[in-house]
Structures are given as C-alpha cells and as structure tokens.
C-alpha positions in Angstrom: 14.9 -10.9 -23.6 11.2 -9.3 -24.1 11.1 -8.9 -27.9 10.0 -6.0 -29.6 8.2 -5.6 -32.4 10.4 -4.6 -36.3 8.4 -6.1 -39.0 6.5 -8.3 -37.7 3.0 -8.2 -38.2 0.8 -5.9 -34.9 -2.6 -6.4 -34.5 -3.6 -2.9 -35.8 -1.5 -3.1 -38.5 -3.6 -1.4 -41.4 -5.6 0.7 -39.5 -5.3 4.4 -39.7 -6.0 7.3 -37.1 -6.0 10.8 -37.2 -5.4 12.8 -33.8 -6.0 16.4 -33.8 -4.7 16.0 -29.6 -2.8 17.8 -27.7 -1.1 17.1 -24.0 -1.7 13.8 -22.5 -5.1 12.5 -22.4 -5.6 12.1 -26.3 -1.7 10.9 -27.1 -2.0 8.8 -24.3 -4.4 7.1 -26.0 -3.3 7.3 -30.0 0.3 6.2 -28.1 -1.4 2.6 -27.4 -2.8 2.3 -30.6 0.7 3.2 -32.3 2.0 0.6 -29.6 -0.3 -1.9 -31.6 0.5 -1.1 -35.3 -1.8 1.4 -36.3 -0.4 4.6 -38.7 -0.4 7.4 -36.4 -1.0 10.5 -37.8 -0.5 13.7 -35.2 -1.5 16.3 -37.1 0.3 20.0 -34.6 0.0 23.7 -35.4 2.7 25.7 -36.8 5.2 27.3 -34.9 5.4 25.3 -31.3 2.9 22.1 -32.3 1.8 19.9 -29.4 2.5 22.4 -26.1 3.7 19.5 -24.1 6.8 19.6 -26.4 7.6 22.5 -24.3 6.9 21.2 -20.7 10.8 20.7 -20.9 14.1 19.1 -22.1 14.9 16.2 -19.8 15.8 14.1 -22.5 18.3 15.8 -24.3 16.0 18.9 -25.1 13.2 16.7 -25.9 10.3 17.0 -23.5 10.0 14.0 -20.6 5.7 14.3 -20.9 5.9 14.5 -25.1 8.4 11.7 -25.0 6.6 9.4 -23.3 3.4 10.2 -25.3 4.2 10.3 -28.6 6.7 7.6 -29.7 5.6 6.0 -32.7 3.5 8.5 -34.5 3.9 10.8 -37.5 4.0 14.7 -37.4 2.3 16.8 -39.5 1.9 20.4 -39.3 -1.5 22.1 -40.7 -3.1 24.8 -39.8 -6.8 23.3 -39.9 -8.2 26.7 -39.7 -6.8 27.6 -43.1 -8.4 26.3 -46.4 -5.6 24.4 -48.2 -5.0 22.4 -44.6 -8.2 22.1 -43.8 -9.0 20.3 -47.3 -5.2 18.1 -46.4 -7.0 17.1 -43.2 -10.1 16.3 -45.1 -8.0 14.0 -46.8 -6.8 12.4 -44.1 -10.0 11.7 -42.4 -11.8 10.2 -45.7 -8.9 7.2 -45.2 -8.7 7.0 -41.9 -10.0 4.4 -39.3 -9.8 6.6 -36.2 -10.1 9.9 -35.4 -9.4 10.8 -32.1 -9.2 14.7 -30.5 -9.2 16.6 -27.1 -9.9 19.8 -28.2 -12.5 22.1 -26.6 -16.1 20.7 -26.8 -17.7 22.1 -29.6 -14.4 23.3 -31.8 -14.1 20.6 -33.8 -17.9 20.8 -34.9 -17.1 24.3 -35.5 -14.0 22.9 -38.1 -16.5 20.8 -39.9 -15.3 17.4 -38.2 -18.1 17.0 -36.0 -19.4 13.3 -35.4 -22.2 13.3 -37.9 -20.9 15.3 -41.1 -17.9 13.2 -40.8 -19.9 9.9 -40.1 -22.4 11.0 -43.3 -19.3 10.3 -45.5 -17.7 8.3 -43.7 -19.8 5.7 -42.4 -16.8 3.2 -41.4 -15.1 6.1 -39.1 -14.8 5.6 -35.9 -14.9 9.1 -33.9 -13.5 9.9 -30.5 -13.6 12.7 -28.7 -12.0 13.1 -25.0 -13.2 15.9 -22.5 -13.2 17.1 -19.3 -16.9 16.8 -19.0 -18.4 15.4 -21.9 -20.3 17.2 -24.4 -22.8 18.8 -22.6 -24.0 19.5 -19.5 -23.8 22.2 -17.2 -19.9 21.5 -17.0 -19.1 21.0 -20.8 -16.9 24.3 -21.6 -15.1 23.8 -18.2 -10.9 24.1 -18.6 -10.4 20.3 -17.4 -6.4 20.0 -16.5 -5.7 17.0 -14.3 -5.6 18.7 -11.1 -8.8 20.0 -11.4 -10.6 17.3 -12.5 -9.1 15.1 -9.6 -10.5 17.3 -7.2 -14.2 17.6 -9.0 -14.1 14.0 -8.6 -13.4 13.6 -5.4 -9.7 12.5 -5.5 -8.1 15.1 -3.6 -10.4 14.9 -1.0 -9.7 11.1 -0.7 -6.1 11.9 -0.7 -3.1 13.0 1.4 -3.6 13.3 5.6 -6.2 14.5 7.7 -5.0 18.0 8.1 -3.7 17.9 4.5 -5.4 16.5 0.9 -3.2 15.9 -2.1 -3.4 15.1 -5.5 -2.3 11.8 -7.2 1.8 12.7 -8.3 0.5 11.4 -11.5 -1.6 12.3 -14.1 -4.3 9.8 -12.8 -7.2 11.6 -14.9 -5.8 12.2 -18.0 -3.9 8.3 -17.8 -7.7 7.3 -16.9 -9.2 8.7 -19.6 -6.7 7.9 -22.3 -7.3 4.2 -21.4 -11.0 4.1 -21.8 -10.5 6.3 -24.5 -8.2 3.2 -25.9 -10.1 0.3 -25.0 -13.4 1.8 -26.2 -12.1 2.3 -29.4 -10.6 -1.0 -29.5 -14.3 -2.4 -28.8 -15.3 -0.1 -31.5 -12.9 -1.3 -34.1 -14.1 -5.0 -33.3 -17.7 -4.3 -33.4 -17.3 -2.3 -36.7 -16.0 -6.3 -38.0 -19.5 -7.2 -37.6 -21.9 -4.3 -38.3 -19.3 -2.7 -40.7 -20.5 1.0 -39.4 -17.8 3.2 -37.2 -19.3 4.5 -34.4 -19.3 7.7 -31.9 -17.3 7.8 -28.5 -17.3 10.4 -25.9 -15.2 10.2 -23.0 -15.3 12.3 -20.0 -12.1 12.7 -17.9 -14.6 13.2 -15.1 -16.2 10.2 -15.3 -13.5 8.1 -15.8 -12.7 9.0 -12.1 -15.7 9.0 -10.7 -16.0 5.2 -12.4 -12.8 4.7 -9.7 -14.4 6.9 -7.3 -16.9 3.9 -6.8 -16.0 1.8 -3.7 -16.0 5.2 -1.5 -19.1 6.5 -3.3 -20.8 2.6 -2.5 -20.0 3.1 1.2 -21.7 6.8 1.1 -24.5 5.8 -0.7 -24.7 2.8 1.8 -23.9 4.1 5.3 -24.1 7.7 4.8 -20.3 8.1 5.8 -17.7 9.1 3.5 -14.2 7.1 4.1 -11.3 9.7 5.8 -7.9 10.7 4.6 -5.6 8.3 5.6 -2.2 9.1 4.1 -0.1 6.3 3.4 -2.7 3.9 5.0 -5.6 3.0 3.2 -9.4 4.3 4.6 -11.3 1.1 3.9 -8.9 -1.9 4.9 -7.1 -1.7 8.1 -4.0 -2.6 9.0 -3.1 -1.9 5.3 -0.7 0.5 5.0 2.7 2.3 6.6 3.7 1.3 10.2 6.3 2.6 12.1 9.4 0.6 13.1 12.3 1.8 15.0 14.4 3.1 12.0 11.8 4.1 9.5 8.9 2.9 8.0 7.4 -0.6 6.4 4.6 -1.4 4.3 2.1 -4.3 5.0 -1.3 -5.3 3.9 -3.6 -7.3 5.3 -7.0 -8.2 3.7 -8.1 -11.2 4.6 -8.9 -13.2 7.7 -6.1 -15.6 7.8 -3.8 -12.8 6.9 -4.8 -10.6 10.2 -4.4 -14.1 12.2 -1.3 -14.6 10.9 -0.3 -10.7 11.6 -1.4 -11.1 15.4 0.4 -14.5 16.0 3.5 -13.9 14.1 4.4 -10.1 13.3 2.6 -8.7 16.4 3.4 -12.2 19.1 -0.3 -11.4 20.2 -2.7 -14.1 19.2 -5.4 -13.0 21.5 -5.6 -9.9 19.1 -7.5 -11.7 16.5 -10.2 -12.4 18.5 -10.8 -9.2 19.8 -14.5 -8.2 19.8 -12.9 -4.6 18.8 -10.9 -6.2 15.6 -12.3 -9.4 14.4 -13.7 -8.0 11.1 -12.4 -5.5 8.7 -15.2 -2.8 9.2 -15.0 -3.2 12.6 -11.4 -2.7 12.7 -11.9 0.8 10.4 -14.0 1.4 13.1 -11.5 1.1 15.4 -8.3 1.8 13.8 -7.2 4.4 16.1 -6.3 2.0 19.1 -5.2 -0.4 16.3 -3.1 0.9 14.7 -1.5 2.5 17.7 -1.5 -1.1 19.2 0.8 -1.9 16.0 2.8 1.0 16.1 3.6 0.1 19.4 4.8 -3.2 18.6 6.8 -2.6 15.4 8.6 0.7 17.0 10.6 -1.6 18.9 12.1 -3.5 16.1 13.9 -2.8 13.0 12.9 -2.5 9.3 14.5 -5.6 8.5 13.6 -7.7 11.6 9.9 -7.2 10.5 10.5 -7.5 6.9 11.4 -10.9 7.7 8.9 -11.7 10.6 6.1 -10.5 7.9 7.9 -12.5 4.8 7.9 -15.4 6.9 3.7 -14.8 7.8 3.1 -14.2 4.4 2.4 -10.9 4.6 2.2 -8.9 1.7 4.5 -5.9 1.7 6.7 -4.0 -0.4 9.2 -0.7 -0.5 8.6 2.8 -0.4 10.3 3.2 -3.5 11.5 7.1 -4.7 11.6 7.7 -8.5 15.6 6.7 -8.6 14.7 3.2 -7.0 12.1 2.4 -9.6 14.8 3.3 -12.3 16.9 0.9 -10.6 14.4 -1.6 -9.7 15.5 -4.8 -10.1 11.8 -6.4 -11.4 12.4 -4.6 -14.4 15.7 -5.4 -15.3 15.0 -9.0 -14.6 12.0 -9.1 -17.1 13.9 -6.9 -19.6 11.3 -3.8 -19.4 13.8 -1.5 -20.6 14.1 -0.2 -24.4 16.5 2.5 -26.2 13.7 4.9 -28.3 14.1 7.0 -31.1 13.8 11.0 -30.6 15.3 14.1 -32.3 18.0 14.5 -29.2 18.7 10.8 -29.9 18.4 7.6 -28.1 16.5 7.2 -24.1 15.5 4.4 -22.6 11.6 3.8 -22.2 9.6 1.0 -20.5 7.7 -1.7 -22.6 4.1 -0.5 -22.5 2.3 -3.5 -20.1 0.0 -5.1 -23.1 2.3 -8.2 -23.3 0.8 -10.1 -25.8 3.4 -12.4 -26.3 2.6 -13.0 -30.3 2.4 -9.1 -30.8 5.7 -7.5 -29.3 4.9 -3.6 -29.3 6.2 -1.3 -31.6 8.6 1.5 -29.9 8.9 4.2 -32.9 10.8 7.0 -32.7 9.4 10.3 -31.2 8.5 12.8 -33.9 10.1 16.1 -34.2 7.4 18.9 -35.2 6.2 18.5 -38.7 8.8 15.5 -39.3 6.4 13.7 -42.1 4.8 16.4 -43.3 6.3 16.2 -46.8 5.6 12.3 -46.8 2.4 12.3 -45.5 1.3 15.4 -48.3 3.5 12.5 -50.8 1.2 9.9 -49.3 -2.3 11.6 -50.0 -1.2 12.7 -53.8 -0.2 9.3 -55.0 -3.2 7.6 -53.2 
C-alpha cells in the first residue's frame, strides 16, 4: 500500500506561499508545492473566488478542474483592491516564502506586489509570476487560455490528421507551465539556501511549449521541412503508431534497429523488408511511409487484434491500448500500485490519483479541497497572534 503522508515530516514543511491564481496554470503549480508540505495560502475574491470552481459539479457539486487543483490549500477571501485586505495580504507576503500569481501582466505591479517593491522588503521572497507571454514583448497583454496558446506554438498544427488539426484533450500548456513554474521555484528555494536572497521567475505558457516544440522546430531549422499531421501515428518515427487489423486497431512502436528487424521477421513474416533500400533507416522510412505503412496495413488487416498482440509481445514490440477515460479509471496498473486516494472536499469524499513525485521518504500530502473563504477567520487568527 503506497503511503501517504499525516504527520510526517514533507520536504517543504515550513515554507509558506501566497497564490493570488486563478484557473489551472498557477494552482497547478502551488498544488505540487502543497503536495510537498508547504502552507498554501489561496487567497479568492468575494462572491464566486477561483472561476474554475464553477466549471462544474462532477464531484458532488464540487468542480472536476478546481478539485483536482486545489487539494491541500487554504482559502481566503480578500478583496486586494480594498485597503483593509490589501494591508491582510501585505501581511501575508512579509511571511511568506513564495508568492506565486497568473494574473494579467502588469496588475499585480499595479496592486503594489510587483517583483521589486516586494523584493526591497522582502529580500528572502521568492516571486513568480505565470503568463501567457511573459512580461513584455509584443504579445504580453494577449488573453492566453490553453487552446490558444497551443496553437501560437505550433501544437495544433502538429496535431490531429491531414485534413484535420486538433488540440491536445488536455490542458498541455497550462500543465506545462505549472511544472516549470514548480520546478523553477523549487531551484529557487534551494539556491536561496546558499545565497540567502529570493529571486524573480517569469514563466511564459508560450514558451514552455515551444521548449517541447523543439524536435520539429530542429528538423525545420535543419532541413527546411516541417514534420506532417499524422494522427494517431507519429510524424518523425515510422512504423510508430495505429495499424489496422481486421477487427480494430493496435498500437506498436518501433524505434530502433533491432526492433524494425524483429517487426519484419516476426509481426510482418517478411524479413527481406528490413533491408529494403526504401526502409532501412528511420528518416528514410518517414520518407517513405506511405507504401509502408500501407505494406503493414496490408499485413495486419488480415489478422486479429489479439493474434498480433501476441505475435508483437512475443517480438518485443512495444505496444499498448487505446484506452478511453473509463478504461484508465479501471486500469489495472493503478490499482496494482495503489494510485488511488479518497480526498477531502466540501461535497465529501472522491477518489484522486497520487501525484507522480514518489519520493519514497516523503509520501505526499492529499488535503482536503477548500470551500471559498474556508480559513479566512484562521488565517486573519494566524496573522494577529504572529
């Protein structure tokens, strides 16, 4: 049984962080650190707080995005544009660790929290701010949801068929961005240990996927050719992808040499394949993936899902299942390594994966999801006795 963390002792145990987030990118990020020990402190307007509590109630009224995002933390609800709760968040920052916001570039410099007044008194602060764009250039004051920043980078256009892009069915750029977001941070709050000074960190959604953009972007910069769509098969590595058999689809991938040996001679019975001056090296089988992967279709069509499951298995071929969202609930991976975890939330109890940081001496720590405003009065407790 994968333990999880009560009272034992987390690696950011101690360390404090402000978020003035909303959405996903920023709690993303303050989620991990949470995760890891550190106090939490989401500070949400008045009235509806966070808008992503109101993306929906899948779990019991509470929303499936906020839940996700936000286990661990404490609510508070100010109004930072009013005096008494701008002086409360004031507070808050002069003992905090981490502060952490997505708001529009340039609004939190207009609140008085901008990078240098804060780091003039508080030279131990480490400031983060998340953005489409960064904080300047020609695209700062952009709107930056996910969908629009996945195609400025290029991921659309990399994405879907030939006739049809698509974006990523997750929140690839704000996920991306919450991680660097995390990890730069984390770098920051290790590098503070030896300079003792907190430090500034700007993350741009955009650049965070244009950082995975890369390998494409190489063979551009390279050849002059951009890879193609390819749908379910992938535009760089051939065969590596979905192949038809005669009742539905399977997955293989082959990257290597001995792998596309071991493909001809015992998935496709056509050794003589490997060393076909049109296929015996990946670029050249891009190149020539058309006939290819027709040559394969061909081949597979006339067995069954199963009979080359087990002729591919038996190559050591890597593949795996075209799995919808109720087969990954169900998936028995998870179960076996006991990934999932009842959480807290003000509809009660849901079950929630162990975030993937595994450190085996630090079981994470799965706090309850906040309702709106929940600490207030403790936090407000917490500041006029300290």
């Amino acid at each position: 049984m994968t333990r999880v963390s009560g009272e034992a002792a987390l690696p950011l145990d101690g360390i404090r962080v402000v978020a003035l987030e909303q959405a996903v990118v920023a709690p993303f990020c303050t989620r991990q650190l949470a995760d890891m020990g550190a106090d939490v402190v989401k500070i949400e307007r008045p009235g509806d707080g966070d808008f992503a509590r109101a993306y929906d109630g899948a779990l019991n009224g509470v929303s499936a995005y906020f839940a996700w995002l936000n286990r661990g933390k404490r609510s508070i609800v100010l109004d930072v544009k009013d005096a008494h709760d701008h002086g409360v968040c004031e507070q808050l920052l002069a003992g905090a660790d981490v502060f952490v916001h997505n708001l529009a570039p340039g609004a939190v410099e207009r609140l008085g929290f901008g990078y240098d007044e804060l780091s003039a008194r508080h030279p131990r602060l480490i400031w983060c701010g998340i953005s489409g764009y960064g904080p300047d250039g020609p695209y700062r004051d952009r709107k930056a949801y996910d969908m629009l920043v996945q195609a400025e980078a290029g991921i659309i256009g990399m994405t879907g068929t030939e006739a049809s892009p698509a974006k990523v069915g997750v929140s690839i750029a704000d996920i991306g961005g919450g991680l660097y977001a995390y990890s730069s941070i984390l770098a920051a709050l290790l590098n503070r240990e030896r300079t003792g000074r907190g430090d500034r960190i700007d993350i741009s959604m955009f650049e965070c996927m244009t950082e995975w953009m890369m390998p494409p972007l190489n063979v551009f910069k390279g050849t002059g050719r951009s890879p193609q769509r390819a749908g379910v098969r992938h535009n760089m590595v051939v065969p590596y992808g979905a192949y038809r058999c005669s009742d539905g689809d399977v997955l293989l991938a082959v990257q290597t040499d001995r792998e596309w040996r071991r493909l001809c001679s015992m998935v496709l019975d056509a050794p003589a394949l490997a060393d076909d001056p049109r296929f015996v090296s990946n670029e050249l089988r891009v190149a020539n993936r058309a006939p290819l992967e027709s040559l394969i279709d061909a081949h597979l069509s006339q067995r069954t899902r199963a009979q080359v499951i087990a002729l591919l298995e038996a190559a050591d071929i890597p593949t795996g299942a075209m799995n919808d969202v109720a087969a990954v609930a169900a998936h028995p991976q998870l179960a076996a390594r006991d990934r999932w975890v009842s959480v807290d939330s003000p509809g009660g109890e849901f079950s929630a994966l162990l975030p993937p940081h595994n450190l085996h001496g630090a079981p994470p720590r799965m706090g309850a999801v906040p309702a709106l405003g929940q600490h207030t009065e403790e936090i407000l407790a917490e500041l006029k006795s300290g």
